[in-house]
N, C-alpha and C positions, 0 to 999 in steps of 0.2 A: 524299380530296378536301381536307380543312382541312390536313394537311400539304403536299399540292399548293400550295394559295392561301398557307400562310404564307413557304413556298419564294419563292413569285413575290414575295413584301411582298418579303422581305428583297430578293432581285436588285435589285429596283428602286430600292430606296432604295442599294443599294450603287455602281447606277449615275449615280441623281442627284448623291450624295456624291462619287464621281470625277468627276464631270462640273464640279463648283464648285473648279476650278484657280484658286490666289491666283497670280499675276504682281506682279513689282517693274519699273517702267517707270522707264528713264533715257531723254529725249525721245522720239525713235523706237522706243528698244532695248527690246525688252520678255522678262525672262525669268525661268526657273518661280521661287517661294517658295523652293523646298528647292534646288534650285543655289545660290541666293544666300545659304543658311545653309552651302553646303559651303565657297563663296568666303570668307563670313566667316570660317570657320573655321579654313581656310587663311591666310589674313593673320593669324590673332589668334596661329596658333601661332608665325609665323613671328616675329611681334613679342616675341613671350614669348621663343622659345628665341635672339632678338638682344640680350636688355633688356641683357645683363650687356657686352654690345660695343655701340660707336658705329657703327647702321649708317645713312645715309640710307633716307629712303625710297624716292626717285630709283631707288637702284642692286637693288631689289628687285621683281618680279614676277610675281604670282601664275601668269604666262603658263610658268613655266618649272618650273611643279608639276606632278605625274605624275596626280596626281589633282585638276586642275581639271576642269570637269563638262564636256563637248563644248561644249556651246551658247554659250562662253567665248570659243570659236577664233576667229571671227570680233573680236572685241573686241582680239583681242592682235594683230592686225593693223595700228590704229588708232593713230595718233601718240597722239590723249587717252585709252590705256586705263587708265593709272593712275587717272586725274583719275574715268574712270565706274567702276572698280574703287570706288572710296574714297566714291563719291557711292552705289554700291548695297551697302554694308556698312554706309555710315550708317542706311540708309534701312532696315535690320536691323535695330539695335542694339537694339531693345525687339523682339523677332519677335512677341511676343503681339500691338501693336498692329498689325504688319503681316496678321497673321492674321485682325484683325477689320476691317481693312480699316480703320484712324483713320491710318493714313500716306498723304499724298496721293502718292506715289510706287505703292503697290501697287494692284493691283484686280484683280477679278475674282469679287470677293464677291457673295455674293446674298442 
């Protein structure tokens, strides 16, 4: 019976914890924490392996990576996606504060 009940502690607390999804909101747009570290991640390498060439940023798009997250597609449709590309990597740049939810951009914290 006591490993019965401690089974049940854990499930629950493991479904409370997934259930506390952090979001990064660009006005309407609102999408998960961990996409928005894969976007940055994407931009920052693309920035790294361009440092040594003159690339704009214009002619560049996260939209055209094999591994942007789905929840992106809709975004790359968008005449201003760079402009929310670049406003939800900022709103990254420190991911601990977005975690604890001190970014007015993320939420979802509890």
């Amino acid at each position: 019976m006591k490993g019965f009940l401690s089974f049940t502690v854990l499930a629950i607390l493991l479904l409370v914890h997934s259930s506390q999804t952090v979001y990064v909101q660009d006005g309407d747009l609102k999408f998960s924490l961990e996409s928005v570290k894969k976007l940055k991640a994407l931009m920052d390498e693309n920035r790294h392996s361009n440092s040594h060439m003159v690339v704009s940023k214009a002619s560049y798009s996260p939209c055209d990576e094999k591994d942007l997250p789905e929840e992106f597609q809709s975004v790359c449709k968008r005449e201003d996606a760079s402009l929310i590309f670049e406003r939800l990597t900022l709103a990254v740049q420190e991911a601990d504060l977005c975690e604890i939810c001190a970014n007015a951009a993320c939420a979802g914290c509890f």
